[in-house]
N, CA, C and O atoms as a DFTB+ gen file, in Angstrom:
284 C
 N C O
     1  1      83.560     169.175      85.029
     2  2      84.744     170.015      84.966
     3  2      84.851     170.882      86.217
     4  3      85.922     171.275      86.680
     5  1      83.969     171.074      86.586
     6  2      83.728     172.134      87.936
     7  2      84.319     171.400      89.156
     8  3      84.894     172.190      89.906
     9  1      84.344     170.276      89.524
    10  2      84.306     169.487      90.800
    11  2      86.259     169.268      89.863
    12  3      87.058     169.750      90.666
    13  1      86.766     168.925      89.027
    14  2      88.314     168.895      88.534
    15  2      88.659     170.330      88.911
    16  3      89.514     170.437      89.790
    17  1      88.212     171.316      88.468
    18  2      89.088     172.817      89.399
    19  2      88.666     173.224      90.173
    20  3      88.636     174.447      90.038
    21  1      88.137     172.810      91.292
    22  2      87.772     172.729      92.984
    23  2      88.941     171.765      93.021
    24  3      89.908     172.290      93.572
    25  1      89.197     170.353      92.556
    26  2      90.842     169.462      93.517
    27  2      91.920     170.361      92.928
    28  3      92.713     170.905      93.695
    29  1      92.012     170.586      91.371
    30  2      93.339     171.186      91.170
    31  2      93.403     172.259      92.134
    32  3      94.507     172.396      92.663
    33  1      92.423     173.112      92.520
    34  2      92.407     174.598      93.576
    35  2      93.272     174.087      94.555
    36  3      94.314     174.520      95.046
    37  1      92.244     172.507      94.827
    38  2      92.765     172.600      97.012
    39  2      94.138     172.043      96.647
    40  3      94.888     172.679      97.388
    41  1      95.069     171.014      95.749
    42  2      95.965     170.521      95.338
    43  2      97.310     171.874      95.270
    44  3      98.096     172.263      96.134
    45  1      97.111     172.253      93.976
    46  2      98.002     173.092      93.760
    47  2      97.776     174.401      94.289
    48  3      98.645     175.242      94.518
    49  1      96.484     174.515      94.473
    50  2      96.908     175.655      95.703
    51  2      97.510     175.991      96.701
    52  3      98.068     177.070      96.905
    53  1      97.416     174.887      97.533
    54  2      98.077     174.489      98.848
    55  2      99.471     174.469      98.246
    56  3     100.227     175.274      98.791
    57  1      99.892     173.907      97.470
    58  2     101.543     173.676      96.845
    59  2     101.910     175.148      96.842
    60  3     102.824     175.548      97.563
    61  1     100.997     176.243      95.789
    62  2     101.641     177.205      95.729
    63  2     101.795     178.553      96.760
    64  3     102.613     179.472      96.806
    65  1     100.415     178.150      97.680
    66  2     100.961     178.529      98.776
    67  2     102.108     178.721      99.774
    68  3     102.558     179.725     100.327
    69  1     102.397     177.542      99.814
    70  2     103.428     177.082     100.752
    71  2     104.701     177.615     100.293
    72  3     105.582     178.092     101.009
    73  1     104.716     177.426      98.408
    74  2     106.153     177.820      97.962
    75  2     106.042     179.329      97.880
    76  3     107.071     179.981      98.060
    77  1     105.013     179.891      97.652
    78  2     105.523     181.483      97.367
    79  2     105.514     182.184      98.984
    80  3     106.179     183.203      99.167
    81  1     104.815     181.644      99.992
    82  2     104.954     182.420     101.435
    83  2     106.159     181.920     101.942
    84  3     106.898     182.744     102.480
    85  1     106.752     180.017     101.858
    86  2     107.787     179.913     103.009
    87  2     108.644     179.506     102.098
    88  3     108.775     178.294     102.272
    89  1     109.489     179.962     100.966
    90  2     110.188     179.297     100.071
    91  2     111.319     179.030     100.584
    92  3     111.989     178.140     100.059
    93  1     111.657     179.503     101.365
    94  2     113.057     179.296     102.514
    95  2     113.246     178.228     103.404
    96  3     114.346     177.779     103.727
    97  1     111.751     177.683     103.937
    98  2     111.691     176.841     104.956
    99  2     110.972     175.515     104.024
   100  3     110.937     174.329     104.349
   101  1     110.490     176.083     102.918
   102  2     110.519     174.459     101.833
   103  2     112.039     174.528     101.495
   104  3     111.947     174.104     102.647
   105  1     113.281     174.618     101.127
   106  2     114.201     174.680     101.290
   107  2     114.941     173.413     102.851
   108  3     115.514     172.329     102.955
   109  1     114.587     174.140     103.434
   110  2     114.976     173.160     104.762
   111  2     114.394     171.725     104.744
   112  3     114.937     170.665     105.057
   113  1     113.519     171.899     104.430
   114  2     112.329     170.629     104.226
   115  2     113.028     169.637     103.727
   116  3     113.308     168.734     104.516
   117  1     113.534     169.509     102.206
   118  2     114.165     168.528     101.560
   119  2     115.506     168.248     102.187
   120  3     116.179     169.048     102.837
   121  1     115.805     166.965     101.891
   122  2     117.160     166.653     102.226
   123  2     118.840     166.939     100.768
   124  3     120.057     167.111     100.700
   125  1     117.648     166.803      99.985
   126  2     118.416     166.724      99.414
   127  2     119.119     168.762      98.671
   128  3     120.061     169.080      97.945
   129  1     118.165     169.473      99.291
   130  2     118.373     170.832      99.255
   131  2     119.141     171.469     100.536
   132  3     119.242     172.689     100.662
   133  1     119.690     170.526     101.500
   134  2     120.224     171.594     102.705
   135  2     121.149     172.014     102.208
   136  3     121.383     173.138     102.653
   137  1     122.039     171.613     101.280
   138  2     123.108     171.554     100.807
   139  2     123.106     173.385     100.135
   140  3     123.970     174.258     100.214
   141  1     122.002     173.384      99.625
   142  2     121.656     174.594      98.478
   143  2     120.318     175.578      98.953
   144  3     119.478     176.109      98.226
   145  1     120.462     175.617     100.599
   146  2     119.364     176.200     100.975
   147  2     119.461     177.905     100.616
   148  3     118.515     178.673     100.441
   149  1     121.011     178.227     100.569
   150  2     121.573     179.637     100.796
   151  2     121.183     179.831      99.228
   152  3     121.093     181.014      98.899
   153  1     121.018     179.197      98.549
   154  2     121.131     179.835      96.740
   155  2     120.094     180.498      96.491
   156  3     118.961     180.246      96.904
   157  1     120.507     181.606      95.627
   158  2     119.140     182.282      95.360
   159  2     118.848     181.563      94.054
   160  3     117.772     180.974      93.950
   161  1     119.480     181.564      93.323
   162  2     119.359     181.000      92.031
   163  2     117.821     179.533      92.454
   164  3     116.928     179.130      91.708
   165  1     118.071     179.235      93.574
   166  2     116.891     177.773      93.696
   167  2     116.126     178.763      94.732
   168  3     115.396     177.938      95.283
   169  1     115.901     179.706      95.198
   170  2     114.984     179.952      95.675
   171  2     113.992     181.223      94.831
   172  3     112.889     181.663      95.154
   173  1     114.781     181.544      93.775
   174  2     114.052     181.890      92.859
   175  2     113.342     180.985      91.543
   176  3     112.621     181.523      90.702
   177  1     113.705     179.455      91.539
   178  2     113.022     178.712      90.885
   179  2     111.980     178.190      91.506
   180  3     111.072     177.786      90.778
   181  1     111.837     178.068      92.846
   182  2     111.174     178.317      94.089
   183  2     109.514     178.593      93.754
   184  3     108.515     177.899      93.569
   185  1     109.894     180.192      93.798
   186  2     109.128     180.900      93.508
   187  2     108.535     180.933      92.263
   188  3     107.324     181.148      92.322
   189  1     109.275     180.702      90.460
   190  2     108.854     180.679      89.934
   191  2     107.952     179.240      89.634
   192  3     107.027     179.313      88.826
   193  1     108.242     177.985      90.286
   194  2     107.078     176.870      90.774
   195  2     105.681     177.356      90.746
   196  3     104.637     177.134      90.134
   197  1     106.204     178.237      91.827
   198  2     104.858     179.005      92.787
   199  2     103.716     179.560      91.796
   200  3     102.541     179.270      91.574
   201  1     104.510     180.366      91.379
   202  2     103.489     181.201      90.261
   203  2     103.067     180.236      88.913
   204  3     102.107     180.448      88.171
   205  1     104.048     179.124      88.805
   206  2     103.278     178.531      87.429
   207  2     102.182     177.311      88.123
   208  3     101.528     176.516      87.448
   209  1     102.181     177.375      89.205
   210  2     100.673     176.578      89.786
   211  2      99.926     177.750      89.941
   212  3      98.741     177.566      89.664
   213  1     100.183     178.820      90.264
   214  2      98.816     179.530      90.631
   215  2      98.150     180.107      88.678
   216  3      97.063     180.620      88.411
   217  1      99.105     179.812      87.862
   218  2      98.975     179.993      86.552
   219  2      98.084     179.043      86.078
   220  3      97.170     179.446      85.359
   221  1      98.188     177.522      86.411
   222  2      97.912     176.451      86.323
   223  2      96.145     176.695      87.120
   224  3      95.183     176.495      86.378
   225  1      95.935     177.032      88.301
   226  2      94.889     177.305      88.659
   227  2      93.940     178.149      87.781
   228  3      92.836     177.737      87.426
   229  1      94.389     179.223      87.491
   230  2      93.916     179.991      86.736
   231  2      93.371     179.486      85.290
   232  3      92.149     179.520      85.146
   233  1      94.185     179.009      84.176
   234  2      94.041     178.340      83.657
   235  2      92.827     177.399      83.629
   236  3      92.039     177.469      82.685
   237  1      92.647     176.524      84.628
   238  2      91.562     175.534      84.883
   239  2      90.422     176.308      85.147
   240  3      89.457     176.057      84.424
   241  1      90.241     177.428      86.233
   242  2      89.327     177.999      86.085
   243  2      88.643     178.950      84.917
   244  3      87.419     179.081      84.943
   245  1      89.453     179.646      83.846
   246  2      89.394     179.880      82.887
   247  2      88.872     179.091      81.771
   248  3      88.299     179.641      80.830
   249  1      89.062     177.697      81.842
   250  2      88.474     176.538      81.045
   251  2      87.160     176.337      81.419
   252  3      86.157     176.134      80.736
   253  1      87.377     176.456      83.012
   254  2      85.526     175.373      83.464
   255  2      84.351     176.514      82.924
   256  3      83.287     176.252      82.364
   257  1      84.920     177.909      83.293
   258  2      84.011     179.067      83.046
   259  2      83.278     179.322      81.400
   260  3      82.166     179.733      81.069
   261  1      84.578     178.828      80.536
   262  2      84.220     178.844      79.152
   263  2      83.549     177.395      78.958
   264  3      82.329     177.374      78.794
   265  1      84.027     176.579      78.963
   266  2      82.686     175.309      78.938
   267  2      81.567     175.619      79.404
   268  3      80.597     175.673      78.649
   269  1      81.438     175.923      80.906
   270  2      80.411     176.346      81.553
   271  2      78.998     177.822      80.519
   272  3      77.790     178.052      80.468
   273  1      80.064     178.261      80.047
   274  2      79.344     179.132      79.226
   275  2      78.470     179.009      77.823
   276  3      77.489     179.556      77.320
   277  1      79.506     177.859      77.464
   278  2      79.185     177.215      76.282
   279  2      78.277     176.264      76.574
   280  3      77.598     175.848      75.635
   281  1      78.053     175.700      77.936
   282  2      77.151     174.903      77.451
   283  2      75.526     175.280      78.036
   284  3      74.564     174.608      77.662
């Protein structure tokens, strides 16, 4: 379980990195978002991405620690 939330870390970490520091310039990124780069409405879903991976991290580490304890 330990070596599964070390990849989810480097995985969705890196994801939620990227979306909660440059959520503007992931915006530019897609093609199919230039259209809707100006919306806040998508750059606040953006962000809320962001935080449900770093939730998601948390989570996993919260699991390995209680197995880890338990066993």
């Amino acid at each position: 379980m330990f070596m599964t939330a070390i990849w989810v870390t480097f995985i969705f970490g890196s994801f939620s990195y990227i979306l909660l520091k440059y959520p503007h310039d992931v915006l530019k990124v897609s093609p199919f978002s230039r259209g809707f780069a100006d919306s806040p409405l998508l750059k606040i879903y953006i962000l809320f991405v962001g935080w449900v991976f770093v939730l998601l991290i948390i989570g996993v580490w919260t699991d390995t620690i209680i197995q880890w304890q338990i066993l």
